[in-house]
C-alpha atoms as an extended CHARMM CRD file, in Angstrom:
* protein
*
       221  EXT
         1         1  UNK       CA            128.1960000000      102.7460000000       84.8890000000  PROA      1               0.0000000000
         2         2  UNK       CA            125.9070000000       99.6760000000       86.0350000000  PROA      2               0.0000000000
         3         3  UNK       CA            126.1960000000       97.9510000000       88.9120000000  PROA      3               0.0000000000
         4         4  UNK       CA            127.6070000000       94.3600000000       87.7670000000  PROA      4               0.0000000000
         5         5  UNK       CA            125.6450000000       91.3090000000       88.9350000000  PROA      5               0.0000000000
         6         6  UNK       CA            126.7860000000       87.4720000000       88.9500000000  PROA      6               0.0000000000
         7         7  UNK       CA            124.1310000000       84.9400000000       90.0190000000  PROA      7               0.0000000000
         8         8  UNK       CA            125.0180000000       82.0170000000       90.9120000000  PROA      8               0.0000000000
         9         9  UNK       CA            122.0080000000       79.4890000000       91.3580000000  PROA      9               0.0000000000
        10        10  UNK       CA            121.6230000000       75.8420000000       90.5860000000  PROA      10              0.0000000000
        11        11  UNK       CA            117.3940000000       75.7870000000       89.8250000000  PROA      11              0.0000000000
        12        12  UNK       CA            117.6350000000       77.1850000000       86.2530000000  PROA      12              0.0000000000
        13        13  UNK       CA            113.8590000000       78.6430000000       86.5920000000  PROA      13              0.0000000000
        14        14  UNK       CA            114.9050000000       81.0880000000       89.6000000000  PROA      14              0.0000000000
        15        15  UNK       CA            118.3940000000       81.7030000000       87.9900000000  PROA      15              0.0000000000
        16        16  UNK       CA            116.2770000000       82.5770000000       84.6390000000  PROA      16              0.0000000000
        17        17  UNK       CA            113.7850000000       84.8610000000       86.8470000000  PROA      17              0.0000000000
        18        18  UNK       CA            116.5930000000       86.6970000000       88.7780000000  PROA      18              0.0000000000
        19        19  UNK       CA            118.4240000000       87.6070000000       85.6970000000  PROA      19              0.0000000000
        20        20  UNK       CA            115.4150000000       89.1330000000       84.5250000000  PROA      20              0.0000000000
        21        21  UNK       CA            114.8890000000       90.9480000000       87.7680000000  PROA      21              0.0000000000
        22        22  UNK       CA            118.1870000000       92.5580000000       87.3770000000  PROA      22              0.0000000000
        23        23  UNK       CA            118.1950000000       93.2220000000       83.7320000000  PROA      23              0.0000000000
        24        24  UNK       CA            115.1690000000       95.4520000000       83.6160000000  PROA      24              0.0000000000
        25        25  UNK       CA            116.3480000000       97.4060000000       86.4430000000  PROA      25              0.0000000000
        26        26  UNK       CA            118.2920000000      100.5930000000       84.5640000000  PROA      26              0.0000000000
        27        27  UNK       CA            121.2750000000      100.3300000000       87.1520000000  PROA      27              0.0000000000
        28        28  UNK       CA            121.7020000000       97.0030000000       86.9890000000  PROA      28              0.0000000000
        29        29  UNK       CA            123.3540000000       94.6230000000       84.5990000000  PROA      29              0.0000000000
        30        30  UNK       CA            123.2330000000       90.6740000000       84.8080000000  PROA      30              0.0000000000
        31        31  UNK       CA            126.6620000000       89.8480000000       83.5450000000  PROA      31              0.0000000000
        32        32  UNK       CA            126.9280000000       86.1030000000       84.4040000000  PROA      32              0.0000000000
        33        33  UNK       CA            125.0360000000       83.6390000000       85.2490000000  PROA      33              0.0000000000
        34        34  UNK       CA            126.5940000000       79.9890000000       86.9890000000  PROA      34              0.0000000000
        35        35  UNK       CA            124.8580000000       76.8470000000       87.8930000000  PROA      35              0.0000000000
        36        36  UNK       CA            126.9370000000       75.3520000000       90.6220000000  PROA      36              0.0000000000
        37        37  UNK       CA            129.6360000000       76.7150000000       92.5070000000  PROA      37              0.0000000000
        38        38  UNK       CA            132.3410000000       74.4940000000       90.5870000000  PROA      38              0.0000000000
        39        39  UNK       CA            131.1860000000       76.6340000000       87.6790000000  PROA      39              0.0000000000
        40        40  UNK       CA            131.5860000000       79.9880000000       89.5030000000  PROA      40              0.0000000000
        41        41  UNK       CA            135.1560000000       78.9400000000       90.9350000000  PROA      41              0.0000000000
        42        42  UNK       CA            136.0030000000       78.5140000000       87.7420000000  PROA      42              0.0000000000
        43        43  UNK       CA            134.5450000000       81.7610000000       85.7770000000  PROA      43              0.0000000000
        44        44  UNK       CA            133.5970000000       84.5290000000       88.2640000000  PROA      44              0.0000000000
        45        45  UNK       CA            136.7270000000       85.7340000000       87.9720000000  PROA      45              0.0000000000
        46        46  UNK       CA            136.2650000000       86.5480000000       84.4690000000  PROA      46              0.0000000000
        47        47  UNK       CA            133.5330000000       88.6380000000       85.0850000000  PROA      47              0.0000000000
        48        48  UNK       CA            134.4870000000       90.9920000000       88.1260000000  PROA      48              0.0000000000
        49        49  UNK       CA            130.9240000000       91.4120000000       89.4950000000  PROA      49              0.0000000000
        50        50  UNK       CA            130.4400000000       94.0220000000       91.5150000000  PROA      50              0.0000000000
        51        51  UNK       CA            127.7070000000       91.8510000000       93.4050000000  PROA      51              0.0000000000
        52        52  UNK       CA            126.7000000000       88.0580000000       93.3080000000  PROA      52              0.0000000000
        53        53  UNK       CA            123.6990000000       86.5000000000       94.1320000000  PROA      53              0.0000000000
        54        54  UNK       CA            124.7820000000       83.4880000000       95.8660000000  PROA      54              0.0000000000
        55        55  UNK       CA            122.4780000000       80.3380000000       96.7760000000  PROA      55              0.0000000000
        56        56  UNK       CA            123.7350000000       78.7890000000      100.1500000000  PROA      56              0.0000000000
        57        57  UNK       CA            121.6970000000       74.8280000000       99.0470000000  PROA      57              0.0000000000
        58        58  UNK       CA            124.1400000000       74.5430000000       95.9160000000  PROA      58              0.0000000000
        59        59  UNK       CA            124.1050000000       71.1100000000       94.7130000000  PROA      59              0.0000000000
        60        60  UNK       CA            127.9870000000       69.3750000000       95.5170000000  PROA      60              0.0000000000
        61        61  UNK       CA            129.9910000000       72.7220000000       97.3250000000  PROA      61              0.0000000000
        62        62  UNK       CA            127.7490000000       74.7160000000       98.9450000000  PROA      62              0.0000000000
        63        63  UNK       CA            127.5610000000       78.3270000000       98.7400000000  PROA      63              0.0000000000
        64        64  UNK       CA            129.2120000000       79.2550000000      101.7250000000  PROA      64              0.0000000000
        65        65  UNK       CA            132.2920000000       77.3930000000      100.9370000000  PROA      65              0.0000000000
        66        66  UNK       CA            132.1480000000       78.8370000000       97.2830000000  PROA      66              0.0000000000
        67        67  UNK       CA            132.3470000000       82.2550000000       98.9080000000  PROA      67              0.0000000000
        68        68  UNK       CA            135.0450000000       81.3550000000      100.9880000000  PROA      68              0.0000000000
        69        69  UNK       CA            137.3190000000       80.4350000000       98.4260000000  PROA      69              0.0000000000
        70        70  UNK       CA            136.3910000000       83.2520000000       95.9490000000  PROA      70              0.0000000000
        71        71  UNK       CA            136.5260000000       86.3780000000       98.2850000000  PROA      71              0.0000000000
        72        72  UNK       CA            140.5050000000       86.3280000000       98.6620000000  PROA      72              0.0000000000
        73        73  UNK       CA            140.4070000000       86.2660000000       94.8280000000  PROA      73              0.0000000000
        74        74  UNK       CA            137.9330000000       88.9480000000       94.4590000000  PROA      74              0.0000000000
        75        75  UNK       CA            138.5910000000       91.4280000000       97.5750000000  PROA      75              0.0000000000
        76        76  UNK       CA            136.0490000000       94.1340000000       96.4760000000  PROA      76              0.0000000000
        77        77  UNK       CA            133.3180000000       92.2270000000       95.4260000000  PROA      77              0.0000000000
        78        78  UNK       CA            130.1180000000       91.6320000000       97.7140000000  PROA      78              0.0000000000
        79        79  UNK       CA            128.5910000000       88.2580000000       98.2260000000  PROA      79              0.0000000000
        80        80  UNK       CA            124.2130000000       88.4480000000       98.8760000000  PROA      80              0.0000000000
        81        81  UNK       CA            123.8150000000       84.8270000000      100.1480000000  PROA      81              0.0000000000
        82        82  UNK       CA            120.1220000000       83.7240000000       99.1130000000  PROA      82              0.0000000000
        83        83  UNK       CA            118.9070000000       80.9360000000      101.1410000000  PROA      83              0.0000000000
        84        84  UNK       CA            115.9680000000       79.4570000000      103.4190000000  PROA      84              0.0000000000
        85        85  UNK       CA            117.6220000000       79.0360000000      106.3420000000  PROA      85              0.0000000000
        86        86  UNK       CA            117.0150000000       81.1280000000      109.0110000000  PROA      86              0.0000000000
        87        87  UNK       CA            118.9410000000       79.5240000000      111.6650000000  PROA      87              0.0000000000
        88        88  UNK       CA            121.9800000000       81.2230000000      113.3850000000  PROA      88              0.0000000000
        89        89  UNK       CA            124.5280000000       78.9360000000      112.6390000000  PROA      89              0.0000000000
        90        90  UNK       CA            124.0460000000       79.6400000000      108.9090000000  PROA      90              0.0000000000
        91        91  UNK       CA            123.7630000000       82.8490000000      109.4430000000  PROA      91              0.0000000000
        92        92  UNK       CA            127.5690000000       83.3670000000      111.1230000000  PROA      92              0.0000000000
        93        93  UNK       CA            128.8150000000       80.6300000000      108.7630000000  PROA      93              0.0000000000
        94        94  UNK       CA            127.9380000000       82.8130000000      105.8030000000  PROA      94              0.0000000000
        95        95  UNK       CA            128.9270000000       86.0450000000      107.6880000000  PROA      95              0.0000000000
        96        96  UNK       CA            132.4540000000       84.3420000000      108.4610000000  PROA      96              0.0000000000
        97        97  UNK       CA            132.7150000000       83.1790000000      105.1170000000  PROA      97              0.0000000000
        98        98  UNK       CA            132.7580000000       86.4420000000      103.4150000000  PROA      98              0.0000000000
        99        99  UNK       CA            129.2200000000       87.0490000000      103.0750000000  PROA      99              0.0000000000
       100       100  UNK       CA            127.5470000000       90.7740000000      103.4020000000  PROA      100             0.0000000000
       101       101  UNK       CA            123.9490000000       90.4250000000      102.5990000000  PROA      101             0.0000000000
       102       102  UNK       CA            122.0550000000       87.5280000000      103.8900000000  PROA      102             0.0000000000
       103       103  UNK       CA            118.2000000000       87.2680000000      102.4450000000  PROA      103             0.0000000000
       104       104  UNK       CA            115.6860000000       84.7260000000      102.2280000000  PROA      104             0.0000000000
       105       105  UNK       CA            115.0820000000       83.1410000000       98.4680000000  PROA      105             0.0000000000
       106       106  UNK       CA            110.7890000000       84.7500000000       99.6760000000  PROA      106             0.0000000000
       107       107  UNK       CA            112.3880000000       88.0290000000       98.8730000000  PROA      107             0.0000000000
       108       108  UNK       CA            110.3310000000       90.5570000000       96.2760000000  PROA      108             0.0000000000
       109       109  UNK       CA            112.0740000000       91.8670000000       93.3660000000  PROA      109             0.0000000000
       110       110  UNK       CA            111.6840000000       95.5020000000       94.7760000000  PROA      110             0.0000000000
       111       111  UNK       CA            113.7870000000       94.3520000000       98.1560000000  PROA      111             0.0000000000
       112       112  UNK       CA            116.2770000000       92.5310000000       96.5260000000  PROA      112             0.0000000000
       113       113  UNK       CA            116.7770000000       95.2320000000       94.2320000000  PROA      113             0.0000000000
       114       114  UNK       CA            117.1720000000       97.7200000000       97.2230000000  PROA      114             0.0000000000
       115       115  UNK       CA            119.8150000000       94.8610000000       98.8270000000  PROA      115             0.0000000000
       116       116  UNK       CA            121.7820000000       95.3350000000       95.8450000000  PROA      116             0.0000000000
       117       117  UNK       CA            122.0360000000       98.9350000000       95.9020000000  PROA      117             0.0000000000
       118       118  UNK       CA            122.1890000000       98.9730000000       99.2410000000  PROA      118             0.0000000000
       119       119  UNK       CA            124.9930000000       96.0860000000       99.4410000000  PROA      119             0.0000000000
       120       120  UNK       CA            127.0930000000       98.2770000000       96.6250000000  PROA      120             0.0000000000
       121       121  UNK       CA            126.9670000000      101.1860000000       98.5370000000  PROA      121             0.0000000000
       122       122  UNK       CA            128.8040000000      100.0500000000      101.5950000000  PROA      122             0.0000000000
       123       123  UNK       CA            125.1330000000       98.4150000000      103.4420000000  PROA      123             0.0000000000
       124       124  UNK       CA            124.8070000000       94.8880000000      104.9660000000  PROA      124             0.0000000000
       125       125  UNK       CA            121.0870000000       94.2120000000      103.8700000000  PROA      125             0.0000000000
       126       126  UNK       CA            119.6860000000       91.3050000000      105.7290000000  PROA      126             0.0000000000
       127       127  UNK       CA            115.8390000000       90.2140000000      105.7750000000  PROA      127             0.0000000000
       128       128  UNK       CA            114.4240000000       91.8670000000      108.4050000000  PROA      128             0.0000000000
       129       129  UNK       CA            113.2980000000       88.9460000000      110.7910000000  PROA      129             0.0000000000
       130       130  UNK       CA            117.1920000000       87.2640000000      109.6630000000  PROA      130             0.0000000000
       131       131  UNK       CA            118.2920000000       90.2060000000      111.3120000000  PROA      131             0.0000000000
       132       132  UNK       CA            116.5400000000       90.0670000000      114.8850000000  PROA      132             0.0000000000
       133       133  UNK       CA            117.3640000000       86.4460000000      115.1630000000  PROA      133             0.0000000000
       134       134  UNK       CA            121.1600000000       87.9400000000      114.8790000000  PROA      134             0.0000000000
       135       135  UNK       CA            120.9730000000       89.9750000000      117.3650000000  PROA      135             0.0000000000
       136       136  UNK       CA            119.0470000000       87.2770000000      119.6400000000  PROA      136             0.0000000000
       137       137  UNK       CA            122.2010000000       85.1680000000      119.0830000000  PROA      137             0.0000000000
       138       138  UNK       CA            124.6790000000       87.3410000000      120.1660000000  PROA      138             0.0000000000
       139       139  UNK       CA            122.4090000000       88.5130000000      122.5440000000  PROA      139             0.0000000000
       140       140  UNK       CA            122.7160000000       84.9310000000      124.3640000000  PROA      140             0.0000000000
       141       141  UNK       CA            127.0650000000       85.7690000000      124.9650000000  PROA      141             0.0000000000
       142       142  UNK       CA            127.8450000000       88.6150000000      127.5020000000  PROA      142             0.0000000000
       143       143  UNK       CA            129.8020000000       91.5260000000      125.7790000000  PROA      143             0.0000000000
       144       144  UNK       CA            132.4120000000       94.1760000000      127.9970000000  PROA      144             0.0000000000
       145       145  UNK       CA            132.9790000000       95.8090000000      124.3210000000  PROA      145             0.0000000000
       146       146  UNK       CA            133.6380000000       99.4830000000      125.7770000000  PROA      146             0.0000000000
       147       147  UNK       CA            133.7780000000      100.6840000000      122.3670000000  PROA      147             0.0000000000
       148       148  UNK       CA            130.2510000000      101.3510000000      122.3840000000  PROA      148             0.0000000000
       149       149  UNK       CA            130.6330000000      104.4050000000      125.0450000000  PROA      149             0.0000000000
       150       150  UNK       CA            132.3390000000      106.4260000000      121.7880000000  PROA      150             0.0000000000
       151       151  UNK       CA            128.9420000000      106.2030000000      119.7470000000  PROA      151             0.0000000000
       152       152  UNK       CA            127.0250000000      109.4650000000      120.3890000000  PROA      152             0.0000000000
       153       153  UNK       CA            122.8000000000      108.8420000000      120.9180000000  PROA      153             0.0000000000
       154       154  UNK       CA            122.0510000000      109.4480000000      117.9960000000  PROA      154             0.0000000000
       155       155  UNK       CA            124.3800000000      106.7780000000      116.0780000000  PROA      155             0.0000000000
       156       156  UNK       CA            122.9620000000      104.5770000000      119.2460000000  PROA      156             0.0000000000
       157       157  UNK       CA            119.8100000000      105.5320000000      117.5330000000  PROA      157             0.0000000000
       158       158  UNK       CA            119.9770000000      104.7580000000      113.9730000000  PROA      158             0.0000000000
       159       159  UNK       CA            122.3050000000      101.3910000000      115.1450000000  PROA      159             0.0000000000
       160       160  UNK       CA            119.5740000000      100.1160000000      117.0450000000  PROA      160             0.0000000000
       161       161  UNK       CA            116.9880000000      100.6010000000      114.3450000000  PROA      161             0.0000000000
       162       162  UNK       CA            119.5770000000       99.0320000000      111.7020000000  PROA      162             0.0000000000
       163       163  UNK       CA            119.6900000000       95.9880000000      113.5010000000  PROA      163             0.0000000000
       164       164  UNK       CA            115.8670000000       95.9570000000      113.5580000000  PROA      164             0.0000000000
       165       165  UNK       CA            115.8450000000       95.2190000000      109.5280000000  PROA      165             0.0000000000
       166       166  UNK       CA            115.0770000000       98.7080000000      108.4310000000  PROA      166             0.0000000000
       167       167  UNK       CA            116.0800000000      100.0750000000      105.3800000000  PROA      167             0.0000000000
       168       168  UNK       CA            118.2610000000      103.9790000000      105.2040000000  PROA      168             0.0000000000
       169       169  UNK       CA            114.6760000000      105.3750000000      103.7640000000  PROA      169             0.0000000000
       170       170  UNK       CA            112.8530000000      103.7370000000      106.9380000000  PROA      170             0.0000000000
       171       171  UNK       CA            115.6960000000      105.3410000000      109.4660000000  PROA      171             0.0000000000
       172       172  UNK       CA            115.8640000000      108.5780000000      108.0170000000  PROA      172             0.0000000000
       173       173  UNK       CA            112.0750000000      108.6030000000      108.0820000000  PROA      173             0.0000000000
       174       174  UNK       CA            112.1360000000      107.3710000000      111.3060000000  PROA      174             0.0000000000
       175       175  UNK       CA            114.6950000000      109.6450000000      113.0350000000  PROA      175             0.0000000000
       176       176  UNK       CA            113.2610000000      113.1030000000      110.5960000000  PROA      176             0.0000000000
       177       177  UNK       CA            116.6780000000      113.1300000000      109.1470000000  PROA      177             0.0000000000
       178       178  UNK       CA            118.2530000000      112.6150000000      105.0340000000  PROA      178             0.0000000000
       179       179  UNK       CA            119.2090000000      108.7010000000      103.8120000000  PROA      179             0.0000000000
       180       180  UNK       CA            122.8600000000      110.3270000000      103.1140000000  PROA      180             0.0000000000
       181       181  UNK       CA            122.6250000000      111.4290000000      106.8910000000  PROA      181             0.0000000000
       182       182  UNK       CA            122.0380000000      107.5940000000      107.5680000000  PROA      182             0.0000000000
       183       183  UNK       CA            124.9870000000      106.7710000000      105.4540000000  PROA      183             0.0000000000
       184       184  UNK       CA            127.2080000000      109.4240000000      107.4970000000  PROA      184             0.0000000000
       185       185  UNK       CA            125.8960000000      108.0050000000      110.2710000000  PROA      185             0.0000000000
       186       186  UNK       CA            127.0170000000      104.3580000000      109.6020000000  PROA      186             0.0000000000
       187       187  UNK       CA            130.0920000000      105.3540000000      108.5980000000  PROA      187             0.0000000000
       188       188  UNK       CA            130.8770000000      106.9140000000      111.8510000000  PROA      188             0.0000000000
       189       189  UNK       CA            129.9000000000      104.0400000000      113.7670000000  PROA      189             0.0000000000
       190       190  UNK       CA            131.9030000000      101.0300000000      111.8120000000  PROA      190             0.0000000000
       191       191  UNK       CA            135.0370000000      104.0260000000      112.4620000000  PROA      191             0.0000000000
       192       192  UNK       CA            134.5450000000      103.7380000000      115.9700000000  PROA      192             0.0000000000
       193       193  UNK       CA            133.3960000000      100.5180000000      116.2650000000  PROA      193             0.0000000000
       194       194  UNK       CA            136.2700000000       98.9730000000      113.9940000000  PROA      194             0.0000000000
       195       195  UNK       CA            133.9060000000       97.1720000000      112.0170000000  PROA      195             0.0000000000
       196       196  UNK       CA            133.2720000000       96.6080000000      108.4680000000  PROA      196             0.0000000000
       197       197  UNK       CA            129.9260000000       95.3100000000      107.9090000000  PROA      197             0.0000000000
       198       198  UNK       CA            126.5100000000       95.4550000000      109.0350000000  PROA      198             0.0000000000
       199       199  UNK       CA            126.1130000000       91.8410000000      111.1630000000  PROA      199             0.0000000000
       200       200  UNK       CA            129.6610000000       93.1510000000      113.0570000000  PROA      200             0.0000000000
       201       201  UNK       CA            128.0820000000       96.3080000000      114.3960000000  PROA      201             0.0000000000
       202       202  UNK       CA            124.6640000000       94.4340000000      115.5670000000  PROA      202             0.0000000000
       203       203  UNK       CA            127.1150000000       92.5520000000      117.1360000000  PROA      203             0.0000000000
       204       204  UNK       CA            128.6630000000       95.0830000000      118.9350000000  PROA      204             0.0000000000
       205       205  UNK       CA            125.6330000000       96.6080000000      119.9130000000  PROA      205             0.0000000000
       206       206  UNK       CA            123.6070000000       93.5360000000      121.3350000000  PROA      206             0.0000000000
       207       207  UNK       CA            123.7970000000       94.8360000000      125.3200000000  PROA      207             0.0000000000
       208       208  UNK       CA            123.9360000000       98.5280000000      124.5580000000  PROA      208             0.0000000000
       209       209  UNK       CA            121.5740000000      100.4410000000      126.6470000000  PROA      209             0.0000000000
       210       210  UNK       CA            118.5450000000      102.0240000000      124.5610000000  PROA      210             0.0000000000
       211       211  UNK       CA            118.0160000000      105.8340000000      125.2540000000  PROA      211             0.0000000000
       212       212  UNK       CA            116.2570000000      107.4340000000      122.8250000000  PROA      212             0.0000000000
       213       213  UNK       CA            112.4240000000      107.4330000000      123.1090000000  PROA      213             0.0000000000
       214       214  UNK       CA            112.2850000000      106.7600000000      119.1790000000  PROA      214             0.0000000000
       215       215  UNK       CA            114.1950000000      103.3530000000      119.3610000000  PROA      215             0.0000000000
       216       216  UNK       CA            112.5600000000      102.0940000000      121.9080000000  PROA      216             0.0000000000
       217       217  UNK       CA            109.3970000000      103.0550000000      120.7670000000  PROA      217             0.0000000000
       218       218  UNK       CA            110.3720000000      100.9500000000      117.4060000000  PROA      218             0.0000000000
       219       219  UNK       CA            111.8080000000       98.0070000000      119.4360000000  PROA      219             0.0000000000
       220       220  UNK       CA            108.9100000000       97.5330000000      120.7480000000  PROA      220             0.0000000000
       221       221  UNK       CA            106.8140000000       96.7110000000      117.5210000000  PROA      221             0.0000000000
């Protein structure tokens, strides 16, 4: 079955273009389309997406507090936010709103493809530079989290080089090990961790101690 996709956008040229995006991709279908986030409130529902493409600079409600009033409603759907903000305080807004995914509206069709896969499958995809201003932001408030002491070095590893931006592929590349390893590997960690997304665990991890060579060596870059 296709992945379902809901965008909802209020500049009817991008809506038009990421519908098309989605639509020629074989996994993917496009199965609604909403200009404001009145208009979602009041037909999302209707067509249980799977994912939505949400802009956070909707016209009236914003996209953030669209989110936050459609995520009780629809508990198993994920919510991409699409924006050009880059600041933290958007960023945790969105997060505490509901959000998983958080990407810049800059992102190629190929990446936001991948964010939608990788959003479906249990991922948090943010835009890699997003992503390191997270963990600069947490980085700012001590943490005495001793949950971190359960996560073995090498789900230190692949933690440390999610928060980084990069993708599964890039990690299991990285680390010489398979993308469902990666997957494992996540999985283990938001267990342990008591987390269930992506920005939670970066969260978590911001003052854990680097000690493998590979993760530092990719820190570094």
């Amino acid at each position: 079955m296709k992945v379902k996709v809901s965008i909802v956008e209020d500049d009817a040229q991008a809506r038009k273009l990421l519908a098309g995006w989605i639509n020629h991709a074989e996994e993917f279908q496009c199965v609604s389309e909403h200009p404001s986030a009145q208009h979602a409130l009041h037909n999302l529902l209707r067509s249980e997406p799977d994912v939505v493409l949400m802009d956070i600079n909707l016209g009236g409600m914003t996209g953030v507090e669209c989110v936050r009033q459609v995520k009780p409603q629809l508990p198993d759907t994920q919510f991409i936010m699409l924006t050009v903000y880059e600041d933290a305080d958007h960023i945790f807004e969105a997060l505490q709103a509901g959000a998983t995914g958080y990407l810049l509206k800059e992102t190629q069709r190929e990446e936001l493809l991948t964010a939608i896969r990788e959003v479906h499958n249990g991922g948090s995809p943010m835009t890699p530079n997003i992503a390191r201003k997270l963990v600069r932001a947490f980085q700012r408030t001590p943490s005495s989290d001793n949950s971190l002491a359960e996560l073995s070095s090498r789900e230190r590893e692949v933690l440390h080089l999610l928060a980084q931006g990069y993708l599964y592929k890039e990690i299991a590349a990285t680390l010489n090990i398979r993308q469902p390893t990666v997957a494992t590997y996540l999985r283990r960690i938001y267990e342990k961790l008591q987390v269930q997304s992506r920005s939670e665990a970066i969260a978590r991890m911001a003052h854990m101690p680097i000690k493998s060579d590979a993760a530092k060596l990719m820190l570094k870059t």
